[in-house]
N, C-alpha and C positions, 0 to 999 in steps of 0.2 A: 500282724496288724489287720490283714485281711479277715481276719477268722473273729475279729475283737466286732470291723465293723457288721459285719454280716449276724451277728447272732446280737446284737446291738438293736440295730435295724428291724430284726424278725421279734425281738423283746418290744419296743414301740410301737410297731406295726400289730400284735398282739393286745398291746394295753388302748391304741387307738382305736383298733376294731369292738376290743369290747366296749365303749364306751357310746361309740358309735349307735352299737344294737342294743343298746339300754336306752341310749335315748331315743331311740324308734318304738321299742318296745312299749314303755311309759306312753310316747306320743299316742300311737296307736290305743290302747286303755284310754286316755284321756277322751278323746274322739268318742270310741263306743260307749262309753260309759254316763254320755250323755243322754242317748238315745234310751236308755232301760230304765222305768220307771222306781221311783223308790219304793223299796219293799215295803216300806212302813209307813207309807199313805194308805192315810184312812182309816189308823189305830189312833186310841186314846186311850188315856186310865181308864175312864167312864167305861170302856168295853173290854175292860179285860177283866172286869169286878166281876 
């Protein structure tokens, strides 16, 4: 019963953690990705003819 909870526990604690750092991840992205202008200011059809 010991050995069910424990490898139980380190499986949640695994699936929590990664979810954890995806949403840090995403968050962080979000954040930066404000700051960097868009690539594609300041094209048009007109100038790519």
């Amino acid at each position: 019963m010991g050995m069910i909870a424990f490898y139980g526990g380190l499986f949640i604690g695994v699936l929590v953690g990664f979810v954890l750092s995806s949403l840090l991840a995403f968050s962080l992205t979000k954040s930066k990705r404000g700051s960097q202008p868009n690539q594609a200011e300041g094209y048009s059809q007109v100038d790519l003819q």
